[in-house]
N, C-alpha and C positions, 0 to 999 in steps of 0.2 A: 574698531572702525567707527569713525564719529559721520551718523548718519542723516542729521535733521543739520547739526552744526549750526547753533542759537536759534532755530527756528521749531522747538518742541511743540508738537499739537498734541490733542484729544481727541478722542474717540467719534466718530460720525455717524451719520443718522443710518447709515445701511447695516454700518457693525462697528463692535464692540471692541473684537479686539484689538490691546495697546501694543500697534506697531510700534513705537518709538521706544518701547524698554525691552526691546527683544534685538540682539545685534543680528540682522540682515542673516551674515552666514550659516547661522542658528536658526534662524526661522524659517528659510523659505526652503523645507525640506519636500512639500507636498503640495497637491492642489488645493486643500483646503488654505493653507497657510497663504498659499499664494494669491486666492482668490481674498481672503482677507486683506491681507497689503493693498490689492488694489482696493478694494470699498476702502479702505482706509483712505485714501488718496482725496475721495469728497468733499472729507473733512475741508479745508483748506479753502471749497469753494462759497463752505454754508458757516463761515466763521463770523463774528462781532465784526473782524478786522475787513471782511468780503463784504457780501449779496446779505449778509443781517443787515448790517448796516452801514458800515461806510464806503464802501462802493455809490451806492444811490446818493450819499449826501455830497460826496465830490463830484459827482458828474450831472445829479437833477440840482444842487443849489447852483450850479454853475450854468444853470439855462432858465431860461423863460418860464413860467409855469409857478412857483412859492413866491409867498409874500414874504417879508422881513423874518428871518428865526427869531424866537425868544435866547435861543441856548448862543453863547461865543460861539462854539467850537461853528457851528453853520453859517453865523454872520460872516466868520474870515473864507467863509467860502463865496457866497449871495454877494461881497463887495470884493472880491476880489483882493484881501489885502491877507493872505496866506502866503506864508516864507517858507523857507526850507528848513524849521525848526519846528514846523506845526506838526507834532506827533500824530494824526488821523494821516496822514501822508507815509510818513513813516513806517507804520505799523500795516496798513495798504498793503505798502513795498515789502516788508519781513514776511507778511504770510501768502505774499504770492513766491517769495522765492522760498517759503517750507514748501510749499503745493512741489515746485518745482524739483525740489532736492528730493520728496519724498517719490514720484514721477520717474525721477533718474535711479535710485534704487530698484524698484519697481523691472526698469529696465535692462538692468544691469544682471538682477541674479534671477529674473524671473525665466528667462531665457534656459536658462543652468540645470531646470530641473528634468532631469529624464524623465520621471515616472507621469507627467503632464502631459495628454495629448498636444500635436502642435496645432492644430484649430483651436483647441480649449487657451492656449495660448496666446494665439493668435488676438483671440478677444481682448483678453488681459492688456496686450502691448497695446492693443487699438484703445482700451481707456486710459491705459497710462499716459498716451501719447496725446490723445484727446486733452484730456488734464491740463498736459501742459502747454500745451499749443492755445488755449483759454487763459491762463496762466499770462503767457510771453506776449499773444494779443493785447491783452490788456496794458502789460508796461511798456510797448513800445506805443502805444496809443497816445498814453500816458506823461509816459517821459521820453520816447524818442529814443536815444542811442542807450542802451542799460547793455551789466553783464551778461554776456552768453553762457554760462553752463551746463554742459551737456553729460558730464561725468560725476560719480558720486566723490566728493572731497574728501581726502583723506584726514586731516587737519583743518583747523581753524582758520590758519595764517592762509593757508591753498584759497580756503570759499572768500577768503577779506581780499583777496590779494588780483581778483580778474577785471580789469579795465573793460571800458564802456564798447562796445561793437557797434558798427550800423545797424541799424535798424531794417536796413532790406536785405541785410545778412540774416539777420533773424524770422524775416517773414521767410527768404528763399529755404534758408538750413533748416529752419526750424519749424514754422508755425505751418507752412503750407504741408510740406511732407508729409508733419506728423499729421495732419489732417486728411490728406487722402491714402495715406495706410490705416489712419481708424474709420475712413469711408469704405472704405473693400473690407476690412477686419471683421468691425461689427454687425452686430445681429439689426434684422428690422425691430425689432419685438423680445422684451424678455418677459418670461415669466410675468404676470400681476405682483407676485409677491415681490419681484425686483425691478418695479417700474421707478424710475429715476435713474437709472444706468445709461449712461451714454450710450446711442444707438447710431447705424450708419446715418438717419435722417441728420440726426443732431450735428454731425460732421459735416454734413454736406452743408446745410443749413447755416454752420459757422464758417465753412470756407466759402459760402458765397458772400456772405460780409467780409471777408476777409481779403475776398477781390474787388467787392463794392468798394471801400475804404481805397483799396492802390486803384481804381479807376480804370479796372481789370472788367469792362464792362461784358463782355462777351464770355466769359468765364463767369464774373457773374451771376447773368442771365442762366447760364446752361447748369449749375449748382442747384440752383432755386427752383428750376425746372427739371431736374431730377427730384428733388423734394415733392416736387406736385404732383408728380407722376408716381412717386413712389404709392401710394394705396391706402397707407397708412394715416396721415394724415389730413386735417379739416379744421373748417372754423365749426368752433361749437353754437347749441342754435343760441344760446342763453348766454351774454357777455357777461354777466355776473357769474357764471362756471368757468369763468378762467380762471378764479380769483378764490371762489367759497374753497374753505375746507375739505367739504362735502365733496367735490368734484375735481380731486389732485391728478393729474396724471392723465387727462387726456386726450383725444387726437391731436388738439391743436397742441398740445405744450410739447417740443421737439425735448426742451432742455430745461430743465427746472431744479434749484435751490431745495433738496429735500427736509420739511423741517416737521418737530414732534417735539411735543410739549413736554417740559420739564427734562427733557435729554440731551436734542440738539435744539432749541427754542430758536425761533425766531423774533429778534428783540424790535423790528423796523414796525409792527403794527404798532405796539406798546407806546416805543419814540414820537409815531408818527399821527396815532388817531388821537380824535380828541377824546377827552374822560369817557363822555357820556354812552360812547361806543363800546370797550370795552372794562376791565376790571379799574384799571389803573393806564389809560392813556394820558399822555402827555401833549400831544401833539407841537413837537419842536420844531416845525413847521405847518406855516397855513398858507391856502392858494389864495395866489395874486386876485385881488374881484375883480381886475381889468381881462385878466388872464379868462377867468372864469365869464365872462362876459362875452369874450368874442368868442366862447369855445360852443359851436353850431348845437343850438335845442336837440337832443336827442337821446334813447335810451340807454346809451351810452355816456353821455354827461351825468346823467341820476348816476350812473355807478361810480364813476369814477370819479366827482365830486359832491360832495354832499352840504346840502344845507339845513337840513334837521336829520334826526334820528329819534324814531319809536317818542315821536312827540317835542322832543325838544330842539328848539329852533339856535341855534349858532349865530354868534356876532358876524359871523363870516363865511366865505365856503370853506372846506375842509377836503381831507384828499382819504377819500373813499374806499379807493380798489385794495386794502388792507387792512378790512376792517375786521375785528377776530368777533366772529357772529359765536366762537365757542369760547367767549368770554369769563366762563368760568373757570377756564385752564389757571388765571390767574396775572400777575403782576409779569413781565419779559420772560412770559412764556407758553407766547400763541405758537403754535401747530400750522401758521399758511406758509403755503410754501412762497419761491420768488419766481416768477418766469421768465428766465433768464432769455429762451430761445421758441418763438411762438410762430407758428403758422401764420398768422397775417404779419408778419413782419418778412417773413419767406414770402411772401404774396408784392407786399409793397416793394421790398428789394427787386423781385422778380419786375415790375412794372415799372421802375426806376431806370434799371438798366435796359429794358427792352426801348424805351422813351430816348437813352442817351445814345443808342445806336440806333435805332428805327421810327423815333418820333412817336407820338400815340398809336399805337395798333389799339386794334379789337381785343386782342391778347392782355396790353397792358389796362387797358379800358375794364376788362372782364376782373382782374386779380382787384385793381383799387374798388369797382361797385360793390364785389361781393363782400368787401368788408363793411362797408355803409350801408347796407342792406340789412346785416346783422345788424349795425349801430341803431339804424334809426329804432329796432325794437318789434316785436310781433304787435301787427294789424296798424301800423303808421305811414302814413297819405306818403308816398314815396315821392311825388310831386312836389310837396309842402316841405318834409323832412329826409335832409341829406338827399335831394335828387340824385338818379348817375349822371358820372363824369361826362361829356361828351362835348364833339364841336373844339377842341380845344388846341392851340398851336403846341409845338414841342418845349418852349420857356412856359406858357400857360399851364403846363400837365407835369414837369418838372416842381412848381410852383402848389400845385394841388398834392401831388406826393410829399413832397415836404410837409404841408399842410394837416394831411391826412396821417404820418408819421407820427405827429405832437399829440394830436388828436388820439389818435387807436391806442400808443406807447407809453404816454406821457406819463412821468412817475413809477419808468423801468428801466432806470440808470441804463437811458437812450442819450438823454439831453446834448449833452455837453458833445459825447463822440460824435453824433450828425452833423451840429452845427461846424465842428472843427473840419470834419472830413468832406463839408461840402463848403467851407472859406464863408460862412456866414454865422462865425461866433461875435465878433465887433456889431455885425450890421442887426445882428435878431435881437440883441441887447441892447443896443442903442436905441431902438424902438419898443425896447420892453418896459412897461410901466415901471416907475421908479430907481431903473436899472442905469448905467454905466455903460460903454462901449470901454470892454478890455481892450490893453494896447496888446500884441502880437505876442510878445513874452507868453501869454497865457495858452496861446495855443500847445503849449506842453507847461505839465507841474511840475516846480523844481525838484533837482533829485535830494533827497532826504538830506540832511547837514548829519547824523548820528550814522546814517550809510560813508558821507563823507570821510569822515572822523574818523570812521572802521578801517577805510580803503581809499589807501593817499593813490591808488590810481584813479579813482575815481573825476573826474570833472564838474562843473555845475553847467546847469541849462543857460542861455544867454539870459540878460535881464535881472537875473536872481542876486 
């Protein structure tokens, strides 16, 4: 049985053991094994190839926010002049469809085992499905019409061989469903010692983007309001606790990148801070000073971009919110994790859509000040810094969420999706210091040319 079929991973931050050298029928004989395979499944989303780091360089070099990279591989991102031979695309594409293969196994035999309660199951199929519905979001985001696979492949020639689907075939079949079966499935709460485990918030939380995005605003709205309601979560009071080490895993992170130094490392601090922050940063990216300029004085700006550190002053600003303060872990292998899935972004979603069908409420009013509240910082003139919202028309408050989106997200491979999924990737880069206004091509990334190459059903995107 060929299980991953060219898509072999490694071991992830929850566990250890190596799913992929064990054949499927062989191994999922019990609940330990079975709850294994699924932690295994993570892997795929805390990978180099993901939320390490190229994830964020395709989707934040591709918005407002970084100045010119030092490194290629980010320039052909920042100018727009990336083809369908640029291998960070590529490999993108490969390890979301491991996630997915390994997802559909998962599926497939976890189902199988008698001696498994079926609630204990139940959980299992709710993060498998989660997994993949994260997974399949992401490429059709991305690229628009991709293979559908919903079976484990028996062969090689079988996984090369499936043509491109619509894309709202995949949000209907796939991405939604699996999302509210792992909303009813999963737990509020696991264990501390398995915090990083998808939970129902995290489902709900991802299928209300999920409706944000199709302009499923009422659905939307009622997602994210399930999330607020749910008990469990909040904004923390310290914006620098979303981020520190020290503070991983709490109320506000629905969904987060679980990373541990020297095991499953997080390499985007290392990439992305400058030296003087940690052991060996690099910083292959620096923020725009126009960027940084119009981005509202507040305690919120000190964290998220920096212009000195522990005394030493920067030619530039710098992008803060991963900075590895446990710098001694060493050279690409900080321990922060990524947060993928945050309470105030359930918050602004939430006030988005409430706005797009009811125009500013009190409601949507209440979700965007409580995050500017937090921003401005303990004991800060609320008058002076980051006032609330108010007084404001339905374009006018539309206009502030966007705003406040950049602001709160910025540098949480947000970028790129918002701008596309709200028709203002040409127009917010057109007006972005030293930027380009892409032509329309770019509103999806070509599909990989070594994907092509593999699978003569495959098609390319227009433009490419």
């Amino acid at each position: 049985m060929i299980v991953a079929l060219l898509f072999m991973g490694c071991s992830d931050a929850l566990d250890e053991t190596p799913l992929d050298f064990v054949a499927p029928e062989n191994f999922f004989q019990n609940e330990s094994e079975a709850k294994a395979s699924v932690l295994a499944l993570y892997n795929s989303v805390i990978k180099r190839e993901n939320y390490s780091l190229m994830l964020p360089w395709m989707v934040d070099y591709t918005a407002p926010g970084f100045d010119v990279p030092r490194d290629s591989d980010q320039t052909l991102f920042y100018n727009f002049s990336f083809d369908p031979t640029f291998n960070v695309i590529f490999d993108f594409y490969v390890t979301s469809y491991e996630g997915i293969s390994k997802a559909n196994t998962v599926l497939t035999y976890v189902p199988e085992i008698s001696s498994v309660p079926q609630d204990t199951k139940d959980v299992f199929l709710g993060e498998a499905r989660f997994i993949r519905a994260l997974h399949y979001f992401h490429l059709v985001r991305l690229f628009g019409d991709v293979p559908l696979i919903t079976e484990v492949p028996t062969s090689v020639a079988e996984a090369e061989g499936s043509p491109r689907v619509d894309f709202n075939q995949i949000y209907d079949e796939i991405i939604i469903p699996d999302l509210e079966f792992a909303s009813n499935a999963l737990p509020d709460v696991y264990e501390s010692s398995e915090a990083g485990r998808a939970t129902k918030g995290a489902a709900l939380g991802l299928l209300s983007k999920v409706y944000l995005t199709r302009k499923n605003y009422a659905l939307a709205r009622e997602k994210a309001k399930e999330v607020m309601d749910n008990g469990n979560y909040g904004l923390v009071d310290d914006f620098r606790d979303v981020f520190d080490q020290s503070t991983k895993n709490t109320k506000e992170h629905l969904f987060s990148g679980q990373f541990l130094a020297f095991r499953v490392s997080n390499l985007y601090p290392t990439a992305m801070s400058p030296g003087e922050t940690t052991v060996c940063g690099i910083a292959l990216g620096t923020v725009n000073p126009e960027f940084y300029d119009a981005f509202p004085d507040s305690y919120r700006k000190d964290i998220s971009i920096i212009t000195e550190f522990e005394g030493t002053t920067f030619d530039g600003p710098q992008l803060g919110k991963y900075i590895d303060f446990n710098g001694s872990n060493g050279c690409w292998s900080s321990d922060n994790n990524f947060p993928i899935l945050r309470y105030a972004d359930v918050l602004l979603m939430f006030a988005e859509a409430e706005n797009e069908l009811n125009g500013p409420t009190q409601a949507a009013y209440d979700a965007v000040n409580s995050i500017r509240a937090r921003a401005r910082g303990e004991g800060a003139d609320p008058n002076v810094i980051l006032p609330d919202l108010e007084g404001l028309s339905q374009d006018e408050f539309r206009q502030a969420v966007y705003d406040e989106r950049v602001w709160e997200l910025c540098f949480e491979a947000h970028g790129w999706f918002d701008l596309v999924r709200t028709d203002r990737l040409a127009s917010e880069l057109e007006n972005a210091p030293g930027r380009m206004a892409p032509d329309s091509r770019f509103n999806l990334f070509p599909i990989p040319q070594q994907a092509l190459d593999r699978n003569p059903q495959l098609t390319q995107n227009d433009g490419y």
